[in-house]
C-alpha positions as CSV (number, residue, x, y, z in Angstrom):
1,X,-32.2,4.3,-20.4
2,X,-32.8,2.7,-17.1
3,X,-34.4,4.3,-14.4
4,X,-35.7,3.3,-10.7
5,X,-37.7,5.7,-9.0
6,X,-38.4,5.3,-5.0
7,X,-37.2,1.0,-5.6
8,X,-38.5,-0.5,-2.4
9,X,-38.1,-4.5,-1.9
10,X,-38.9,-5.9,1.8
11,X,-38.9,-9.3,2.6
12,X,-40.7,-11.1,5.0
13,X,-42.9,-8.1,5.2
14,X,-44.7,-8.3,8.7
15,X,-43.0,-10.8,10.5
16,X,-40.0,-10.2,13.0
17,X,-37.5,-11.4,10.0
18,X,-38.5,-8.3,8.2
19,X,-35.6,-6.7,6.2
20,X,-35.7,-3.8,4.1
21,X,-33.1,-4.8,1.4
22,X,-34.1,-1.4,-1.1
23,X,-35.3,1.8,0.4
24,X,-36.6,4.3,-1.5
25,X,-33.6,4.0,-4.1
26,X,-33.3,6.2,-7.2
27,X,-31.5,5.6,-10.1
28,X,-31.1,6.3,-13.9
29,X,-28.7,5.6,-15.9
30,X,-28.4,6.6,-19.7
31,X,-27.7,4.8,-23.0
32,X,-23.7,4.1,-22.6
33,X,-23.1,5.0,-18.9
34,X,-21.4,2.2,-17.3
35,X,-22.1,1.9,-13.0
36,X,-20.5,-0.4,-10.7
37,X,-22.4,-1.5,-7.6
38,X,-20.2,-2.3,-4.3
39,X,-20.9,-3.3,-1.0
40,X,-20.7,-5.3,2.2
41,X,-23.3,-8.6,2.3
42,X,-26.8,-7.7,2.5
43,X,-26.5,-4.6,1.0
44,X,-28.8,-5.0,-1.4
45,X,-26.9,-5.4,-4.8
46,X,-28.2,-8.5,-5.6
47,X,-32.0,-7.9,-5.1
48,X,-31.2,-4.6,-6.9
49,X,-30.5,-6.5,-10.0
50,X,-32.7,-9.2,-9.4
51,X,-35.5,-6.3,-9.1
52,X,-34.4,-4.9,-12.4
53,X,-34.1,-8.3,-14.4
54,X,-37.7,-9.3,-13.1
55,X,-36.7,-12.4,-10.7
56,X,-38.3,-10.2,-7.5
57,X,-41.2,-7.6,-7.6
58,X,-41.1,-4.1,-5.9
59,X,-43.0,-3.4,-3.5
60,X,-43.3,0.3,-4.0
61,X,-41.7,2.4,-6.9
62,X,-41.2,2.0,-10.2
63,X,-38.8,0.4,-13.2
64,X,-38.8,1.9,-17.1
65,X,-36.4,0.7,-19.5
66,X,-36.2,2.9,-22.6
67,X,-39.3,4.9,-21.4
68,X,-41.2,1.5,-21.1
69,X,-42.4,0.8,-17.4
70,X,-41.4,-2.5,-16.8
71,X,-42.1,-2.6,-12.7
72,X,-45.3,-4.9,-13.1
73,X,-43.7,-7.2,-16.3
74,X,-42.7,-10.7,-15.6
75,X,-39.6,-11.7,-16.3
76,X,-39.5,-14.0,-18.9
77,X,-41.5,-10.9,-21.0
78,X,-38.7,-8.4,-19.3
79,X,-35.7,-10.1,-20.9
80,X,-36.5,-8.5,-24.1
81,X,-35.4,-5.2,-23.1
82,X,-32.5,-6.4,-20.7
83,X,-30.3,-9.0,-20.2
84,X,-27.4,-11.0,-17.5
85,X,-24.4,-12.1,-17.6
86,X,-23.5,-14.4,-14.8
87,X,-19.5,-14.6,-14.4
88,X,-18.1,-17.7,-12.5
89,X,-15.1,-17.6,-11.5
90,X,-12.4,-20.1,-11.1
């Protein structure tokens, strides 16, 4: 199970290029659900799964996989209870 409680990701915190990307979000999803995510640019679908895989860190809420809170876990230790698949197409 996957489950994000209050996801917040701002970059540029502080300066006039602020920009909330996740506010507050809330998700879970359980063992065999299937979710699409859609939306205009800078909607924040990419740092959502960039949040999730471990390439940014929140800065508020939390991340468990399976139970396991994963918000504060690099990446590289993350990828052993998730994983990407990058699709190119051409």
């Amino acid at each position: 199970m996957l489950k994000l409680s209050k996801a917040v990701k701002i970059f540029n915190k502080g300066s006039i290029n602020e920009k909330i990307a996740l506010n507050n979000i809330d998700l879970e999803l359980g063992e065999g659900e299937f979710v699409t995510v859609i939306g205009g640019n800078g909607a924040g679908k990419s740092t959502l799964l960039n949040c999730i895989s471990g390439v940014y860190t929140l800065d508020g809420g939390s991340i468990s996989i399976d139970g396991i809170d994963v918000t504060r876990t690099p990446e590289y230790k993350r990828s052993a209870y998730i994983g990407r698949v990058f699709q190119i197409l051409l």
